[in-house]
Structures are given as structure tokens and as C-alpha cells.
PyMOL Python script that loads the backbone (N, CA, C, O; Angstrom):
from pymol import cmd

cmd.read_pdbstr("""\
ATOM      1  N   UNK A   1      24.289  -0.461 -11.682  1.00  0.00           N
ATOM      2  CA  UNK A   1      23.318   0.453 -11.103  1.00  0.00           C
ATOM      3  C   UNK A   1      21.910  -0.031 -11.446  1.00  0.00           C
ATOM      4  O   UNK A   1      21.617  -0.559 -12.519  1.00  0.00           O
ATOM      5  N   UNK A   2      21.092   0.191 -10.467  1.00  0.00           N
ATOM      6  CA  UNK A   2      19.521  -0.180 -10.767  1.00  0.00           C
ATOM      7  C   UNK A   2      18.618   0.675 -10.503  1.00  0.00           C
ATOM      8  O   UNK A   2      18.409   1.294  -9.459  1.00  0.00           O
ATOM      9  N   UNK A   3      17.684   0.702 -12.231  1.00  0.00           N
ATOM     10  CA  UNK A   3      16.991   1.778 -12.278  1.00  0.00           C
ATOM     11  C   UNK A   3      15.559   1.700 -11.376  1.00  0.00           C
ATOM     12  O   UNK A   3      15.465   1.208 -10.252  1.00  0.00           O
ATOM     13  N   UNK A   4      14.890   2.077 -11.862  1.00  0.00           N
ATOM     14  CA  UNK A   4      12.971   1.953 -11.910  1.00  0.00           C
ATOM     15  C   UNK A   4      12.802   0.650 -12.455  1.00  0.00           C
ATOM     16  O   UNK A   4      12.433  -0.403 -11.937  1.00  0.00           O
ATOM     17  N   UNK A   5      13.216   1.002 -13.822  1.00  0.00           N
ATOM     18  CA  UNK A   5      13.096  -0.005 -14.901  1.00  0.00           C
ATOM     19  C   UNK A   5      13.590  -1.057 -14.344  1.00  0.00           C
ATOM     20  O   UNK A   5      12.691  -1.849 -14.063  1.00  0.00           O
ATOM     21  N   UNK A   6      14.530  -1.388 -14.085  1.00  0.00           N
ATOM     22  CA  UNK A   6      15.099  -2.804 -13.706  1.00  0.00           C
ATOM     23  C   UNK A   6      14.436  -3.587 -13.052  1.00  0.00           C
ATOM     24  O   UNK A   6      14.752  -4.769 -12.915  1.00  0.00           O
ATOM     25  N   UNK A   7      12.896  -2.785 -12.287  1.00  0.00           N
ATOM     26  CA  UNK A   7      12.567  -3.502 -11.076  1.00  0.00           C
ATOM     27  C   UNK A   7      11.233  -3.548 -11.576  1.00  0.00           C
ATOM     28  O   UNK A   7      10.852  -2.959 -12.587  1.00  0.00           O
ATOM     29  N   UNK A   8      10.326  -4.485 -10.610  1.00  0.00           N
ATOM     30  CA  UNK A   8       8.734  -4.804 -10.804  1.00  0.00           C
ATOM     31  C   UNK A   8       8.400  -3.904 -10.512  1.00  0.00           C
ATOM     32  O   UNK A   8       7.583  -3.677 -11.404  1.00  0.00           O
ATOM     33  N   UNK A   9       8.370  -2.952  -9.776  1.00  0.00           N
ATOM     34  CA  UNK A   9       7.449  -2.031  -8.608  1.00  0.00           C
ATOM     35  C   UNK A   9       6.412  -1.837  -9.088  1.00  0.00           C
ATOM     36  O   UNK A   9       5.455  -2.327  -8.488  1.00  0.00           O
ATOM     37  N   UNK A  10       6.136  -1.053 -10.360  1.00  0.00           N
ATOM     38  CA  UNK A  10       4.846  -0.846 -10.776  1.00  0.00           C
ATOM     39  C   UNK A  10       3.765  -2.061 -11.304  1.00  0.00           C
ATOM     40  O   UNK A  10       2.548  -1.919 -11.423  1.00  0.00           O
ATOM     41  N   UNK A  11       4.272  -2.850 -11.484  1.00  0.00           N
ATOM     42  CA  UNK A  11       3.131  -4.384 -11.681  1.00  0.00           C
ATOM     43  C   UNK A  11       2.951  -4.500 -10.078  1.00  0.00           C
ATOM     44  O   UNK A  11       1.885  -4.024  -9.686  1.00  0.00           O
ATOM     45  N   UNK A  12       3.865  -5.090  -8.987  1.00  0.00           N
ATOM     46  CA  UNK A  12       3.786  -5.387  -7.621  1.00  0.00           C
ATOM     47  C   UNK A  12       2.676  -4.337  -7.242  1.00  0.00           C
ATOM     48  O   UNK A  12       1.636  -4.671  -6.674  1.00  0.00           O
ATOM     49  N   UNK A  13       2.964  -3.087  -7.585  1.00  0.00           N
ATOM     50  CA  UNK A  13       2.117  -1.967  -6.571  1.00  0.00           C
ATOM     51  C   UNK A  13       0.785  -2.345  -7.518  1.00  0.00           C
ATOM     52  O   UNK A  13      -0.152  -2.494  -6.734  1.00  0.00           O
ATOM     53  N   UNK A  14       0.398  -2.529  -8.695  1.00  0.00           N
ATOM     54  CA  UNK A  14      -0.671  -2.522  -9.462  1.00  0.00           C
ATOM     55  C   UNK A  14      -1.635  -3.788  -8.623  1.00  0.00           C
ATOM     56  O   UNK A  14      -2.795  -3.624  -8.247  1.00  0.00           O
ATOM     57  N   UNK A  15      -0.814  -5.067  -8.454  1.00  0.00           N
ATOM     58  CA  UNK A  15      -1.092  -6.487  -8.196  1.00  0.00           C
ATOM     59  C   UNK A  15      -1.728  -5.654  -6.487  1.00  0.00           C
ATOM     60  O   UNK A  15      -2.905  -5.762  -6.141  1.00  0.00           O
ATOM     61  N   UNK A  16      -0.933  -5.074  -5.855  1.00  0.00           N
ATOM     62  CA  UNK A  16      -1.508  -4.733  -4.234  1.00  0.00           C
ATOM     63  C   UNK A  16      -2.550  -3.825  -4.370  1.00  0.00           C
ATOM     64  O   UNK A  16      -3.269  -3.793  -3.371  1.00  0.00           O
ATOM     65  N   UNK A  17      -2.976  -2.841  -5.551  1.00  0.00           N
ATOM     66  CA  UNK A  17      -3.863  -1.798  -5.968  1.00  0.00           C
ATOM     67  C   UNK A  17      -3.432  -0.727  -5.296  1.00  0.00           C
ATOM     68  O   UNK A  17      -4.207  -0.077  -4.595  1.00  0.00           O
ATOM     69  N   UNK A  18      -1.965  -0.372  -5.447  1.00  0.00           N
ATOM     70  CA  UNK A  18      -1.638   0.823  -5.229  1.00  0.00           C
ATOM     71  C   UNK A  18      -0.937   1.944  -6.373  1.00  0.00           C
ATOM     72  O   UNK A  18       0.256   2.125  -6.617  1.00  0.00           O
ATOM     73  N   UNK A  19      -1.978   2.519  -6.881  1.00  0.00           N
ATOM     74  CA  UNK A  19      -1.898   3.286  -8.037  1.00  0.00           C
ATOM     75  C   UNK A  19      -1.197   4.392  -8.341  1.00  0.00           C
ATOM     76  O   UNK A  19      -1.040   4.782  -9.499  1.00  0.00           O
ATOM     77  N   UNK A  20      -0.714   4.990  -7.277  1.00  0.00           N
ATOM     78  CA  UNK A  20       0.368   6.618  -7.500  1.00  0.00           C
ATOM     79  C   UNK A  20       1.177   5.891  -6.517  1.00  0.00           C
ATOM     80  O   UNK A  20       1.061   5.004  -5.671  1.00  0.00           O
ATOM     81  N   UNK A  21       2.252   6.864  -7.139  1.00  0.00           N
ATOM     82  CA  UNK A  21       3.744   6.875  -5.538  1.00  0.00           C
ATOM     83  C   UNK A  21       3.469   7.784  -4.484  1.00  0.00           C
ATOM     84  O   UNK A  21       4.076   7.777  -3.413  1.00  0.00           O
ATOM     85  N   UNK A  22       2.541   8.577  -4.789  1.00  0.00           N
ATOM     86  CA  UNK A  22       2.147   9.140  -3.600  1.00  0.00           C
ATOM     87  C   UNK A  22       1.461   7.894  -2.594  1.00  0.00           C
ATOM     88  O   UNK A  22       2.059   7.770  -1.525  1.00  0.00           O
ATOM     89  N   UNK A  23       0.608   7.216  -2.743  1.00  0.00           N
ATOM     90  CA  UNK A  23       0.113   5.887  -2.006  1.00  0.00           C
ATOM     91  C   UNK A  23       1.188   4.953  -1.471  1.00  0.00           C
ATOM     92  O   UNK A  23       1.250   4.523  -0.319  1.00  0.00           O
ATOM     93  N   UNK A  24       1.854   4.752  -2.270  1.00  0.00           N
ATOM     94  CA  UNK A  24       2.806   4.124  -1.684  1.00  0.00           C
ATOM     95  C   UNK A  24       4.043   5.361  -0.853  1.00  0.00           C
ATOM     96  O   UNK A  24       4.202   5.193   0.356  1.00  0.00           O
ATOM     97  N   UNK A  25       4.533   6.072  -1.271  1.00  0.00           N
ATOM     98  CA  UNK A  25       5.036   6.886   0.079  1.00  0.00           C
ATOM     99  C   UNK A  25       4.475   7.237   0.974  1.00  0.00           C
ATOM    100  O   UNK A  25       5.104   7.328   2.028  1.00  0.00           O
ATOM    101  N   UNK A  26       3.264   7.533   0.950  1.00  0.00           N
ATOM    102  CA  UNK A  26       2.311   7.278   2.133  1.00  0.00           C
ATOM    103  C   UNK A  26       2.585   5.906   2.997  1.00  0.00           C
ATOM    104  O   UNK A  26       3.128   5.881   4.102  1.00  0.00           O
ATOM    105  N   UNK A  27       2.238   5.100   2.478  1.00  0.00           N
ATOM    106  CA  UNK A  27       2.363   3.456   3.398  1.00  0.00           C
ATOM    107  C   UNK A  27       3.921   3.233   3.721  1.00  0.00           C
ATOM    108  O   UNK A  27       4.222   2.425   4.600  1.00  0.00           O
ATOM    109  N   UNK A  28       5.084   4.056   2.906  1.00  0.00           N
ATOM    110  CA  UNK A  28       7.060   3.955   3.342  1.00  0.00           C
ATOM    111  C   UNK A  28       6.567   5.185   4.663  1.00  0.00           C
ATOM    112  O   UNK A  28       7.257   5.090   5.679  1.00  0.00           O
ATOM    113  N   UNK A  29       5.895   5.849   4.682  1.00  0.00           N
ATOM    114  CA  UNK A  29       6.139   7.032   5.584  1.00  0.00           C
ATOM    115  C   UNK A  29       7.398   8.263   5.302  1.00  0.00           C
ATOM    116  O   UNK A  29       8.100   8.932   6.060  1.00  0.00           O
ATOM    117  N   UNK A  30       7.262   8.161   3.776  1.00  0.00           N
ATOM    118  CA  UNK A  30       7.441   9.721   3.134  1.00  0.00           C
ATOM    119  C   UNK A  30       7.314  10.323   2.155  1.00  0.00           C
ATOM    120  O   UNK A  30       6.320  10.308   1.429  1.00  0.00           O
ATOM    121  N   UNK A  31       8.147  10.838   2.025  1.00  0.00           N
ATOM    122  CA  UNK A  31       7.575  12.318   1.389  1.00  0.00           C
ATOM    123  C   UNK A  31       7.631  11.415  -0.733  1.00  0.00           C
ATOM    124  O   UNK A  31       8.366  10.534  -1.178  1.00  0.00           O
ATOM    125  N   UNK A  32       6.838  11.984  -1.213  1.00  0.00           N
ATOM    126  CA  UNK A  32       6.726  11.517  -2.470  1.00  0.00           C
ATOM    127  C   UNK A  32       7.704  12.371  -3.327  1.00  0.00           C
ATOM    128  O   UNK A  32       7.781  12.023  -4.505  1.00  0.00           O
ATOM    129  N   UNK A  33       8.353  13.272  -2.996  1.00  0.00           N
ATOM    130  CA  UNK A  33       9.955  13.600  -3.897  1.00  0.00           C
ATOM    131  C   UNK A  33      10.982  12.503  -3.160  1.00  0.00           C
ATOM    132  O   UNK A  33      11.727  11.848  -3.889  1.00  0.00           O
ATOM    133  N   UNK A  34      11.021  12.288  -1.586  1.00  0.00           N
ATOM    134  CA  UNK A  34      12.095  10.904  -1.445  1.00  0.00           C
ATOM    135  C   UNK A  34      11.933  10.148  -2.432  1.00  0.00           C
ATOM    136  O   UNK A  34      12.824   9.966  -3.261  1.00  0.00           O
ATOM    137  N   UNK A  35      10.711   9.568  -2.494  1.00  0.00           N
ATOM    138  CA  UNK A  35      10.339   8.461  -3.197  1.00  0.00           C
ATOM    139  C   UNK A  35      10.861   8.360  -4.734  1.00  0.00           C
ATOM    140  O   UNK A  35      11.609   7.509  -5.216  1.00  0.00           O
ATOM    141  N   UNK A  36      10.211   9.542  -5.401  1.00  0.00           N
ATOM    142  CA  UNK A  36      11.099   9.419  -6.399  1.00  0.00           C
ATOM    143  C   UNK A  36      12.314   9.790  -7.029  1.00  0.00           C
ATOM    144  O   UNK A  36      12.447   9.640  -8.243  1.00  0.00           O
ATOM    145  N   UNK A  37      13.373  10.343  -6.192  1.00  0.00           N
ATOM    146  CA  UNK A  37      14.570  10.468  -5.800  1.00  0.00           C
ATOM    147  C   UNK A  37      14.993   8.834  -5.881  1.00  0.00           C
ATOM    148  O   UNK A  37      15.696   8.237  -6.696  1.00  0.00           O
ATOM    149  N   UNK A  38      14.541   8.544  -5.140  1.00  0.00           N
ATOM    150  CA  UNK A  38      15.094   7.436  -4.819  1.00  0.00           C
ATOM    151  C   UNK A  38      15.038   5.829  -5.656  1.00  0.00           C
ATOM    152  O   UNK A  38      15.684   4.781  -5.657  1.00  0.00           O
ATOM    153  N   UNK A  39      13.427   6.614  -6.557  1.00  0.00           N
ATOM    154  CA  UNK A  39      13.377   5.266  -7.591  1.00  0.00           C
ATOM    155  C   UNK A  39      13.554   5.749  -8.979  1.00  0.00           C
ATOM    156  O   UNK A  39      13.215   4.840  -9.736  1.00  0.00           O
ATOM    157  N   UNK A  40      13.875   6.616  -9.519  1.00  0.00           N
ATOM    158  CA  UNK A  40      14.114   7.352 -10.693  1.00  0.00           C
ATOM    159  C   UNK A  40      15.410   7.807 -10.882  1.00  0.00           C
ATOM    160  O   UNK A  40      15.667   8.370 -11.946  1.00  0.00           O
ATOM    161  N   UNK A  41      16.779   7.582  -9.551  1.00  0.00           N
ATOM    162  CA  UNK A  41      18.057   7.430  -9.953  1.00  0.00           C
ATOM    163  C   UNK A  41      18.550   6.381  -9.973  1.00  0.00           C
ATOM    164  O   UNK A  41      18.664   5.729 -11.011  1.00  0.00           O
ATOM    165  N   UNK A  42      19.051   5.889  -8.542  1.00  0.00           N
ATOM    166  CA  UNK A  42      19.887   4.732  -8.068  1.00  0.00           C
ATOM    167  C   UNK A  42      19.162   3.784  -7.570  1.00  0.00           C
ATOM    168  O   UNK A  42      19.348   3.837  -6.354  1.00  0.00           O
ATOM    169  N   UNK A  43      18.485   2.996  -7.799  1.00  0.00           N
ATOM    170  CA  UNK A  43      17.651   2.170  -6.584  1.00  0.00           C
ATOM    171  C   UNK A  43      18.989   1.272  -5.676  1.00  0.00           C
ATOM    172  O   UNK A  43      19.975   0.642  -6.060  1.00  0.00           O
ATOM    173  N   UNK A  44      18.518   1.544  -4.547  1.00  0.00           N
ATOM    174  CA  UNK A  44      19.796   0.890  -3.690  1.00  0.00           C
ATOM    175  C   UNK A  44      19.222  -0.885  -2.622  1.00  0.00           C
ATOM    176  O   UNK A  44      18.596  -1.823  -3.115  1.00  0.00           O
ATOM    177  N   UNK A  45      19.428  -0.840  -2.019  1.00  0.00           N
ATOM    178  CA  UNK A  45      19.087  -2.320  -1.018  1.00  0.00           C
ATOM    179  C   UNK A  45      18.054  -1.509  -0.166  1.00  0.00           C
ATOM    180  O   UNK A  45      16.883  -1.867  -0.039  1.00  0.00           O
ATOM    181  N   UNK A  46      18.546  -0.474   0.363  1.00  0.00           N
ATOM    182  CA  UNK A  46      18.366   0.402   1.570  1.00  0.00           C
ATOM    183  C   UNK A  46      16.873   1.001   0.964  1.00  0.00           C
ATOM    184  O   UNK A  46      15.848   0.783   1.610  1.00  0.00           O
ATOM    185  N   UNK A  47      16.817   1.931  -0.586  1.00  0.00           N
ATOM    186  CA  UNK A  47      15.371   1.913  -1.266  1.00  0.00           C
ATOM    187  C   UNK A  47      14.480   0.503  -0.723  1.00  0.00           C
ATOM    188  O   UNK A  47      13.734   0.450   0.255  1.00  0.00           O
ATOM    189  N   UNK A  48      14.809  -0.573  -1.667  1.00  0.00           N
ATOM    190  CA  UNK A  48      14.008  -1.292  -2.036  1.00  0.00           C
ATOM    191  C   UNK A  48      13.431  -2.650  -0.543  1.00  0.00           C
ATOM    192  O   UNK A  48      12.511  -3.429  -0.794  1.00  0.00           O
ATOM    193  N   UNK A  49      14.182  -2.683   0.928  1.00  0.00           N
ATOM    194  CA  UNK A  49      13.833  -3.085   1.626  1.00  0.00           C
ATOM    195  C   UNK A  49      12.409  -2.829   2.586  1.00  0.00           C
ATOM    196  O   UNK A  49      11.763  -3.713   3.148  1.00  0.00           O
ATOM    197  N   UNK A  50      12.161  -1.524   2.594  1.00  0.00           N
ATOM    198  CA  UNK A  50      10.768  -1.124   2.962  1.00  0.00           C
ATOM    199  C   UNK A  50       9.755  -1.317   1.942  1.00  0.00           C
ATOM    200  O   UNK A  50       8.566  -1.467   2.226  1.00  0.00           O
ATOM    201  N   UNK A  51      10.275  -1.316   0.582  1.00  0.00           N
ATOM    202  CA  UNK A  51       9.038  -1.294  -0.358  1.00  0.00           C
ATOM    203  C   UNK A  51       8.795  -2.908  -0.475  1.00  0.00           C
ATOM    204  O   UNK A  51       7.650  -3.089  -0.891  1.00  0.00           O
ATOM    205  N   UNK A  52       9.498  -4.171  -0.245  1.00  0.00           N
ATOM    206  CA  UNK A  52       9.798  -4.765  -0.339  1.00  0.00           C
ATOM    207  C   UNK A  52       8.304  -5.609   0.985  1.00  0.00           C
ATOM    208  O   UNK A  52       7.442  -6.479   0.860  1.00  0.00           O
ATOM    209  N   UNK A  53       8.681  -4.861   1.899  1.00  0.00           N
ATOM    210  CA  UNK A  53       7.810  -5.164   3.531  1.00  0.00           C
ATOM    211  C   UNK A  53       6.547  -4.588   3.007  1.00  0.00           C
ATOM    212  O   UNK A  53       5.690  -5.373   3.414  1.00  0.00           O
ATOM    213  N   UNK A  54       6.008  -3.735   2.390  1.00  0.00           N
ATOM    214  CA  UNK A  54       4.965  -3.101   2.407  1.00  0.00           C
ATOM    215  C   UNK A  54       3.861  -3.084   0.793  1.00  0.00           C
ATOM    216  O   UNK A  54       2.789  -2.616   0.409  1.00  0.00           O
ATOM    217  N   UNK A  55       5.199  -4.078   0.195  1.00  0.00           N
ATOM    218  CA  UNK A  55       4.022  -5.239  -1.094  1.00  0.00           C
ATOM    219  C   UNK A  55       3.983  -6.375  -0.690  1.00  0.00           C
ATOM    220  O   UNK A  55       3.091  -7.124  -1.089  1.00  0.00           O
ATOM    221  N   UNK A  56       5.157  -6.899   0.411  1.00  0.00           N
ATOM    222  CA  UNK A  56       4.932  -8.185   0.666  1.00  0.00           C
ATOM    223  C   UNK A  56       5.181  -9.174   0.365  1.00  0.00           C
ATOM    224  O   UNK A  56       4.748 -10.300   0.613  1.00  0.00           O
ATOM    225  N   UNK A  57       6.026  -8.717  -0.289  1.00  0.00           N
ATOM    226  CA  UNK A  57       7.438  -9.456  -1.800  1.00  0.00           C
ATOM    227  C   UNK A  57       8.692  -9.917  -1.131  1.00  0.00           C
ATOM    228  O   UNK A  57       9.017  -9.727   0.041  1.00  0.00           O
ATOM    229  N   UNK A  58       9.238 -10.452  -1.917  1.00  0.00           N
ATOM    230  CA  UNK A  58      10.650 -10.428  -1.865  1.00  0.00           C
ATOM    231  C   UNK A  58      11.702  -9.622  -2.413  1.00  0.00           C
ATOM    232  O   UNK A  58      11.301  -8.889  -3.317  1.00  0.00           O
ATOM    233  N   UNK A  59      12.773  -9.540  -2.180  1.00  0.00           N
ATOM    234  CA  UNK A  59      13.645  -8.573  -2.863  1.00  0.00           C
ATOM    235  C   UNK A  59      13.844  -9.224  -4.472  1.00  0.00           C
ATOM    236  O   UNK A  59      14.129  -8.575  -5.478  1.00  0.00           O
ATOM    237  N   UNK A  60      13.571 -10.889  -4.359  1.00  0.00           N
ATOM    238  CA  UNK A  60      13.835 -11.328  -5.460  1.00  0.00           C
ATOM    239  C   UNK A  60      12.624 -11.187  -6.984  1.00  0.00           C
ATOM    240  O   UNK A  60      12.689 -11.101  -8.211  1.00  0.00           O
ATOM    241  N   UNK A  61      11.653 -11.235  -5.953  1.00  0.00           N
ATOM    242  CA  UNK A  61      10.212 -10.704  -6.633  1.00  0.00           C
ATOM    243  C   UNK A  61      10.377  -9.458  -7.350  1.00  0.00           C
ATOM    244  O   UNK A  61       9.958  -9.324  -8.500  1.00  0.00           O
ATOM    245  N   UNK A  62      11.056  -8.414  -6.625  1.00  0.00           N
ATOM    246  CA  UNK A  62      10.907  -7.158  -7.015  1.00  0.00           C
ATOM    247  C   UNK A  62      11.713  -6.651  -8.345  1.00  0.00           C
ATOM    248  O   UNK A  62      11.462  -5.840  -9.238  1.00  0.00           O
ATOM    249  N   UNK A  63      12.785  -7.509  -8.047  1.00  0.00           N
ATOM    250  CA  UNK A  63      13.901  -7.094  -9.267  1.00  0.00           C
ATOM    251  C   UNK A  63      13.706  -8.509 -10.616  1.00  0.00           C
ATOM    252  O   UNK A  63      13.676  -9.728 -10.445  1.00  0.00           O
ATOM    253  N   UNK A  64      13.625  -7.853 -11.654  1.00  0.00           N
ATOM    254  CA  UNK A  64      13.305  -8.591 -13.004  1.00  0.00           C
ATOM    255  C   UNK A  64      14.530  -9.644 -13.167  1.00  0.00           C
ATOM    256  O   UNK A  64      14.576 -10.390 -14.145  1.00  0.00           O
TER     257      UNK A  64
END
""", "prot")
cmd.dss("prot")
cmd.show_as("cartoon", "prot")
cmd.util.cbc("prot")
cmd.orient("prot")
């Protein structure tokens, strides 16, 4: 299973200057409880492919 932790997101979003998850669920196009639903249990493929398009990363970038 893969957490938050497991992954870059917060350096990646820091490196793009996007400072809350509200900013960035803004730029996924939702709601900021999806968001952290979704990165504070299970992170899945299906999570991390839009966030993935919208730092501009790779999937391999993203995960430590």
C-alpha cells in the first residue's frame, strides 16, 4: 500500500510553488476532501496519474 509518505508530492508541489492541497485540487478539478481522501489513505495509479500531468513529473519522479 502507498501512503502520502511514500511519495514526493509535497517537495514536487513546493518545486511547482503550489503550497496547499487546496491549489492543487483546484488545478485536479476537485474537491479538497477527494484530495485528501485520496492521499492520506491508499494512494492508487488512478490518484497519482492526474497529479502526475499537472506537476509535470513522472510517476517515477513522484514515488521515492
Amino acid at each position: 500500500m502507498i501512503t502520502r509518505q511514500d511519495t514526493n508530492i509535497d517537495l514536487l508541489m513546493a518545486k511547482k510553488g503550489i503550497k496547499r492541497d487546496k491549489d492543487l485540487a483546484k488545478l485536479l478539478g476537485i474537491s479538497v476532501s477527494l484530495l485528501s481522501k485520496n492521499l492520506n489513505k491508499s494512494v492508487t495509479l488512478k490518484t497519482l496519474e492526474p497529479i502526475c500531468k499537472v506537476l509535470n513529473v513522472t510517476l517515477k519522479e513522484i514515488l521515492k
